[in-house]
C-alpha positions in Angstrom: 92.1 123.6 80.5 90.1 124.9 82.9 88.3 128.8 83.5 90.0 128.6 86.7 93.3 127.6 85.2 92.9 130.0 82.0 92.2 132.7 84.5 95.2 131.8 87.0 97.7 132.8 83.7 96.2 135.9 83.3 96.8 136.4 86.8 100.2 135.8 85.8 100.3 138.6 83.7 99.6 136.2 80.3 96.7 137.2 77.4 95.9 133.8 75.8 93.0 132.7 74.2 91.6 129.5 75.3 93.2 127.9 72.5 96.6 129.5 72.9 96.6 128.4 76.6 95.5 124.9 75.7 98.3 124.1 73.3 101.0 125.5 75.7 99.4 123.6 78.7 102.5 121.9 78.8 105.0 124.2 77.8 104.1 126.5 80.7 103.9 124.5 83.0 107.7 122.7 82.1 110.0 125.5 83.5 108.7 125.1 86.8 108.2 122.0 86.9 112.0 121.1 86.4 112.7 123.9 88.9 110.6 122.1 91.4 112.2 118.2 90.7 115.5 120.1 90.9 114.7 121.6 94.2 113.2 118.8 95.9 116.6 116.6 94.8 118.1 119.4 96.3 116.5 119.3 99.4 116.3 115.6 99.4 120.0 115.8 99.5 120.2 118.6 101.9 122.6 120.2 99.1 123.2 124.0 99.8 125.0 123.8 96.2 122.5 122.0 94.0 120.1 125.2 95.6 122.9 127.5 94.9 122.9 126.6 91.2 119.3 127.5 90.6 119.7 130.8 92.1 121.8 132.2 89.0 118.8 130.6 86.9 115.9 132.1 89.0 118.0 135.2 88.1 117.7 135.1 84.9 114.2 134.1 84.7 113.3 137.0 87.0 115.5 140.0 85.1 114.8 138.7 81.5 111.9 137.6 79.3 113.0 133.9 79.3 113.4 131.6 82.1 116.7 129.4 81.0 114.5 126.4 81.0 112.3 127.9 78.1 115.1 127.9 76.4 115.5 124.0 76.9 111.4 123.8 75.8 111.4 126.0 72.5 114.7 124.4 70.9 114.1 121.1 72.0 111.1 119.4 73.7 108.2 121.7 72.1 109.3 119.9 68.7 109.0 116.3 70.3 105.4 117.0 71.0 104.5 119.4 68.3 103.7 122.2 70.9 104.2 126.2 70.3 107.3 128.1 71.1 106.4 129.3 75.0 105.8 133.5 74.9 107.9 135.7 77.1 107.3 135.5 80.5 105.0 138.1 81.8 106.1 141.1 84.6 104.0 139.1 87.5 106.2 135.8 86.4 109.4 137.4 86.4 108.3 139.1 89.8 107.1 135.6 91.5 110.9 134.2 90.0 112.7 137.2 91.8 110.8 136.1 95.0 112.3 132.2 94.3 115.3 133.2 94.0 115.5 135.2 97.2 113.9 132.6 98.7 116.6 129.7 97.1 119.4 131.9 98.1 117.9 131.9 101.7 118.0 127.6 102.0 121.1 127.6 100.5 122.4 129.7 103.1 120.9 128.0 105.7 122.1 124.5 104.4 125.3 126.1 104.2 125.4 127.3 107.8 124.3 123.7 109.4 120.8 125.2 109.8 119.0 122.3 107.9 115.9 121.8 109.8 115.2 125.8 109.1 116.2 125.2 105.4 113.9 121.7 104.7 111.1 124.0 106.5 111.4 127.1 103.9 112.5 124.8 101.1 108.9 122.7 101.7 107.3 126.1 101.7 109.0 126.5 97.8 107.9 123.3 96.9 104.5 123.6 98.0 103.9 127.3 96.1 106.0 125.8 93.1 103.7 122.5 93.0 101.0 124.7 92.8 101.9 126.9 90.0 103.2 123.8 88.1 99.8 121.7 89.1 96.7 125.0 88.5 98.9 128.0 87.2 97.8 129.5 90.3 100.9 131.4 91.4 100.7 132.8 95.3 102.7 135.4 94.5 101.5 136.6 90.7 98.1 136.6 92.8 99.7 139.0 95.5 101.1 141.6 92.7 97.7 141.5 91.0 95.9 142.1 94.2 98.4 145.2 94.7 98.2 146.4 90.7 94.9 146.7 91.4 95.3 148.3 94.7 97.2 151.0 93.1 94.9 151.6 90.1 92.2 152.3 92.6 94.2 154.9 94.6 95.3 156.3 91.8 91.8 157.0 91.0 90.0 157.8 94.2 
């Protein structure tokens, strides 16, 4: 693992050591990167439900410590590949899953309503961030609350 990439999940609101981050280089990476294959299918398919369905799961990821699909990586697939159970999911990372699901529920709708150009258009704006995060850890919108912690930490001060 890269500096960069180390640094990117401290951006997230994770404090690993090298180490740490290197063994769950995987495992951090496997909640998103289902989310994304899911969404993709789902826009693929133009399916306002298969998008509905994650939104109930970005929910939970968002307002708990655990994404559901950490759930499927620390009782199942860790112990395939001998990784570490994942850690809970950071404030930043539950923020930037709040902002998914909004952002599902919004190409749902629009699938729903016969709007699919407008829903493929936001849906490849979710699959582009979400390859990201799953590709570098760098998460647009972890980066955004960091950049506005800090913000706040230096008016608080001045």
């Amino acid at each position: 693992m890269t500096a960069w990439t180390h640094d990117n999940l401290g951006t997230q609101g994770y404090r690993l050591t090298p180490g740490e981050a290197s063994r769950l280089r995987v495992g951090l990476r496997f909640p998103t990167a289902l989310c994304l294959a899911l969404v993709v299918v789902g826009l693929a398919l133009e399916s306002a439900l298969l998008i509905a369905l994650l939104v109930p799961i970005g929910a939970v990821a968002g307002w708990t410590a655990r994404h559901p699909f950490d759930h499927l990586w620390n009782h199942g697939l860790r112990h395939v590949t001998g990784a570490p159970e994942l850690p809970r999911n950071p404030t930043r990372r539950r923020h930037a899953f709040k902002l998914a699901t909004i952002w599902l529920a919004g190409v749902a709708v629009l699938f729903a309503t016969g709007a699919s150009t407008a829903a493929l258009a936001l849906g490849g704006v979710l699959v582009a961030v979400c390859s990201l995060v799953t590709a570098t850890n760098l998460c647009i919108p972890s980066t955004m609350f960091a950049w506005l912690d800090g913000r706040r930490r230096r008016e608080a001060t001045a």
